[in-house]
C-alpha positions in Angstrom: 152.4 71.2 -19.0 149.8 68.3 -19.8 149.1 68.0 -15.5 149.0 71.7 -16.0 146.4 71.4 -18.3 144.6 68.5 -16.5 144.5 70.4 -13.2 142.3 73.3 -15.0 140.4 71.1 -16.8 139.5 68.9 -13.6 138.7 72.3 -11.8 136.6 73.3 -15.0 134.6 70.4 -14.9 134.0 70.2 -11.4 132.7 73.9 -11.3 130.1 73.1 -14.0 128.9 70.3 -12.1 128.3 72.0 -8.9 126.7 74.8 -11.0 124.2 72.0 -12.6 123.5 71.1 -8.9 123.0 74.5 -7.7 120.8 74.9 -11.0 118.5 71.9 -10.3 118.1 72.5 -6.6 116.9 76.2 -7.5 114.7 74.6 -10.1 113.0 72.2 -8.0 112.6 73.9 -4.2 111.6 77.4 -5.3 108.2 78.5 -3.6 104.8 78.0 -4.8 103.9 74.9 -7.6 104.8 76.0 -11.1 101.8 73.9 -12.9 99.2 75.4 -10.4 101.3 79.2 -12.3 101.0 77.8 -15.7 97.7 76.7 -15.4 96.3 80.4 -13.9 92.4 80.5 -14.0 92.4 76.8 -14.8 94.2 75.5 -11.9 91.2 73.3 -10.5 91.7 71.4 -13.9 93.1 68.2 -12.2 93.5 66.8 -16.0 95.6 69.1 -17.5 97.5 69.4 -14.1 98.9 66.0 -14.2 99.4 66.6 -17.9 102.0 69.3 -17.4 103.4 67.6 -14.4 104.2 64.4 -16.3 105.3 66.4 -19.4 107.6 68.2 -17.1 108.8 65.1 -15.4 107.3 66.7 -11.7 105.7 63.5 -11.4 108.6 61.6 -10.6 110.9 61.0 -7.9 113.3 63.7 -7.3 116.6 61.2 -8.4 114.6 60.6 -11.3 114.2 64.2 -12.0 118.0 64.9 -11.6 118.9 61.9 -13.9 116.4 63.5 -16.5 117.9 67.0 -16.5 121.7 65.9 -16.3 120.6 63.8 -19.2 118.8 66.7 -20.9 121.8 69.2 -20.3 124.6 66.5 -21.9 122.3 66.5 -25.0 121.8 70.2 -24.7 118.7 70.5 -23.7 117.5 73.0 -21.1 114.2 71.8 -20.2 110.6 73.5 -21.1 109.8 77.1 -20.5 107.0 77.5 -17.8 106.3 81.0 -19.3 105.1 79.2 -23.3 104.2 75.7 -21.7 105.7 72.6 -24.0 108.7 75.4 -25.4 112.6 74.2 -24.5 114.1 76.7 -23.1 116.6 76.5 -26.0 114.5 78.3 -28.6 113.5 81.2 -26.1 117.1 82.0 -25.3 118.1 81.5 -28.5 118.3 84.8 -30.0 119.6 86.2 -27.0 122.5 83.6 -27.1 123.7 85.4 -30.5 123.7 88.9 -29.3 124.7 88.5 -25.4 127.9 86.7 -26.0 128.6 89.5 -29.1 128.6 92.4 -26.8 130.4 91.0 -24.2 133.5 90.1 -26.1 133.7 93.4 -28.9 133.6 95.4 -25.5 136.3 93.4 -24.1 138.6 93.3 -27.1 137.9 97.7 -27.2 138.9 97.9 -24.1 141.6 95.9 -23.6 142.9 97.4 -26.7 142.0 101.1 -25.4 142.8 100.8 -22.0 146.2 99.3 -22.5 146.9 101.4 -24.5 146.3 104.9 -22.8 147.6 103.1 -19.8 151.1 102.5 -21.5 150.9 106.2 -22.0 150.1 107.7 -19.0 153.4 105.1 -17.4 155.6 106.6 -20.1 154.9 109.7 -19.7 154.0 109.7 -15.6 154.4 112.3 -13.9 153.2 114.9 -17.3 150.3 116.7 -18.2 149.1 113.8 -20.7 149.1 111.4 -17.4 147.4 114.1 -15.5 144.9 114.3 -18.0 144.5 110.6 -19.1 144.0 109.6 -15.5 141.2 112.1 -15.1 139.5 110.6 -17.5 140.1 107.6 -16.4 138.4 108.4 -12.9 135.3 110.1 -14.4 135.1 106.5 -16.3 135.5 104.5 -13.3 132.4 106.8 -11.5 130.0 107.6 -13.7 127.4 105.2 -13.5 126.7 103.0 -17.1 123.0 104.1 -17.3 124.3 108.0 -17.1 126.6 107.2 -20.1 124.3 105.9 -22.2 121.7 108.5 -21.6 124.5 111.3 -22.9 126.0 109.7 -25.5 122.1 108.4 -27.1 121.6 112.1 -26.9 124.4 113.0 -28.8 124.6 110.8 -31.0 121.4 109.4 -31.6 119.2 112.8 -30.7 121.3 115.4 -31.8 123.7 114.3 -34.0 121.6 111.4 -35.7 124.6 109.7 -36.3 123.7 106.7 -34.5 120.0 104.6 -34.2 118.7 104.7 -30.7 117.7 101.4 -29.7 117.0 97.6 -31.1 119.5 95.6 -32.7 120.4 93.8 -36.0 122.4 96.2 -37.7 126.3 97.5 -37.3 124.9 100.7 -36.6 122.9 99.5 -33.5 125.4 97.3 -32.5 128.1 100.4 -31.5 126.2 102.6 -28.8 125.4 99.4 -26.7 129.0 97.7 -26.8 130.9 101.7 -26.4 128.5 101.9 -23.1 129.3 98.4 -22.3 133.3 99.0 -22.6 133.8 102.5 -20.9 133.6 101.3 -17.5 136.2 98.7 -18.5 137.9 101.0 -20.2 139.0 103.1 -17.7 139.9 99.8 -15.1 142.6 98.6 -17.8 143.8 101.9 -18.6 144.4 102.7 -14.8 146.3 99.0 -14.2 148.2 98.9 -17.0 149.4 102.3 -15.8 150.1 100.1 -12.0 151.4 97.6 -13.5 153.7 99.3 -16.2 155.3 101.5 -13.8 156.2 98.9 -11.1 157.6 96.6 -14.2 159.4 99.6 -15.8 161.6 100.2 -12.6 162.8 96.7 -12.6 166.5 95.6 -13.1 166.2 94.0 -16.5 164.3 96.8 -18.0 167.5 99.3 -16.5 170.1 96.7 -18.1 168.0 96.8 -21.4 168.2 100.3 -21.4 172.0 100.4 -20.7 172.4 98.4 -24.0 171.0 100.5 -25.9 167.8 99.1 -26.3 165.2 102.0 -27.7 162.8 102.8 -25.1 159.6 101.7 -27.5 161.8 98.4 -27.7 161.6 98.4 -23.6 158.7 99.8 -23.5 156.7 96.8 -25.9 159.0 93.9 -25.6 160.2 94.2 -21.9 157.8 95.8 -19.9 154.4 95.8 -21.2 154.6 92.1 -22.2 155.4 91.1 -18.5 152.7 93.4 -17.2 150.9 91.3 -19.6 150.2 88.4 -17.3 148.2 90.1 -13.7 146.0 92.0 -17.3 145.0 88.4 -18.4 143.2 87.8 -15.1 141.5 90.7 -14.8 140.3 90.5 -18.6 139.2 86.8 -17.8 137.0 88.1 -14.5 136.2 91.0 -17.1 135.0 89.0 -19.5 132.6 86.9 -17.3 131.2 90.8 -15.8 130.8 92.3 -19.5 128.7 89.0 -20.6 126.2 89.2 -17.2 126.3 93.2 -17.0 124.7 93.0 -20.5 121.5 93.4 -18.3 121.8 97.0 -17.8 122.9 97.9 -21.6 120.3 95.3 -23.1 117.3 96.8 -20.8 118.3 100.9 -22.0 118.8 99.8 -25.8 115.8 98.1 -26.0 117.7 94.4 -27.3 116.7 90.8 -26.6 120.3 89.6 -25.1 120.5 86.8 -22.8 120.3 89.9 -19.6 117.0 91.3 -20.7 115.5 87.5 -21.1 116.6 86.6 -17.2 115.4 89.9 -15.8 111.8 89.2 -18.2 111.8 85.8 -17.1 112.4 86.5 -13.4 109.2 88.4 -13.2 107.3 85.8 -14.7 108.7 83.5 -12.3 109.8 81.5 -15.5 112.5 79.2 -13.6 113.9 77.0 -16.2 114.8 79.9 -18.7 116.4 81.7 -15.8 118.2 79.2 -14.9 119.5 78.0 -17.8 120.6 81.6 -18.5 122.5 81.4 -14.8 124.5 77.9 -16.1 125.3 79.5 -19.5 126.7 82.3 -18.0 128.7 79.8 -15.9 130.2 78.2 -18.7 130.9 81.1 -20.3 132.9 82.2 -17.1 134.4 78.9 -16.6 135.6 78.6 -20.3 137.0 82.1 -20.4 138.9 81.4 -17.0 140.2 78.6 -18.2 141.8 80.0 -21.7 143.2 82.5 -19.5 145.2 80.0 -17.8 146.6 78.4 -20.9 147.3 82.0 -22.1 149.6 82.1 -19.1 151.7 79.2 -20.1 152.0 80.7 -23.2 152.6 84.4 -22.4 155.1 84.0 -19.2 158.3 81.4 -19.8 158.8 81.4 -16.1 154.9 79.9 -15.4 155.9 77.7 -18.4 159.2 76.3 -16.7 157.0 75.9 -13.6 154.4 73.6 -14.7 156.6 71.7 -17.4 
């Protein structure tokens, strides 16, 4: 179990340090000279150039540079913002460091919860009208594109119903139009492998011998069947996870919210490097650290990966 859990965490570690390569090297050799952008009208200013260059450590040699920003990044610091010249990069993603992450996992846990859950209906009951029905759901889900489901359902229930605000964020209310847009997609993927996976589990032989001991079929159903279709769910909710958190873009750019998305796409067109990519190795972590409590869920959900790697 503990080389188990070494393994990951060496794998772990090893991605984030190739991502704070990739980071830096993106950093440093993309086109043009960012002080000359910065600078604008006053770009003959020779002065101020070597100002910003020194106070953006260009002035050194490019070791030197990557010693400063793995330094920077231990202590957690991100760098300046070329867009507000002499801001980290810290304060301008901050905000969007408390919503981004927010979204992502409410829209996971609703649709893990959701999509299991009509999954393990439609197996039960394949073959019937409700699995008929749930899977044609479950298709228009899967194909409707997320910026056509937002537009309905702000008409709905923002425009005609008034139930629901119709953009910003900082309130409960504003919070549930952006995460139900952001989970339907996902919705409809778990319900339709759970469905997959539950049937091919429910026609194995231990769920037939449960049966012929009288086990009661939500007994087979829960304990038996859906808990070993559990596992090939955890990795798909782990790469979910790591999608909802960077497809925030398209949700935070129709509701109008300041998420970690709508700062990278904002600071892309201003060519704002550092904030973009220290949006790109957050959402690296995040990915990594997800992946990596998904594979100590399996230890924990499946005895035979547990007798395995004891």
């Amino acid at each position: 179990m503990s080389q188990y859990l070494a393994r990951r965490i060496a794998s772990f570690v090893a991605m984030i340090a190739v991502a704070v390569i990739a980071t830096f090297i993106a950093n440093r050799f993309v086109p043009g000279d960012p002080v000359l952008v910065m600078l604008g009208d006053q770009s003959s200013n020779l002065d101020l150039a070597a100002r910003l260059r020194a106070d953006y450590g260009l002035d050194l040699p490019l070791h030197e540079q990557f010693v400063r920003y793995v330094t920077g990044l231990l202590r957690g610091d991100l760098g300046l913002s070329f867009r507000f010249p002499g801001v980290p990069v810290g304060e301008v993603i901050a905000d969007g460091l408390r919503i981004s992450p927010v979204i992502g996992l409410a829209a996971l846990v609703l649709s893990l919860t959701l999509g299991t859950l009509l999954g393990a209906i439609a197996a039960v009951r394949a073959g019937s009208l409700v699995d008929t029905g749930l899977m044609f759901v479950v298709v228009i889900g899967l194909s409707v594109p997320g910026f056509v489901v937002a537009t309905g359902l702000v008409w709905l229930l923002s425009v005609r119903l008034g139930w629901l605000p119709v953009a910003g964020w900082g309130t409960p209310q504003q919070a549930i139009l952006p995460i139900i847009v952001a989970a339907i997609g996902p919705i409809a993927y778990f319900a339709r492998l759970t469905r997959t996976f539950l049937l091919e589990t429910l026609g194995q032989d231990y769920v037939r011998t449960a049966r012929a001991k009288g086990v009661p079929e939500r007994g087979v159903v829960l304990h038996h069947a859906l808990r070993n279709a559990t596992v090939p769910l955890l990795t798909v909710a782990g790469i979910m996870m790591g999608g909802l958190i960077t497809g925030t873009i398209v949700v935070e750019n129709i509701f109008n919210i300041q998420g970690l998305g709508r700062i990278a796409v904002t600071s892309i067109a201003a060519r704002d490097y550092p904030v973009t990519m220290g949006i790109v190795l957050l959402f690296t972590l995040f990915y990594g650290t997800i992946n990596l409590l998904v594979d100590i869920a399996y230890v924990l959900v499946d005895p035979r990966i547990r007798l395995a790697v004891s």
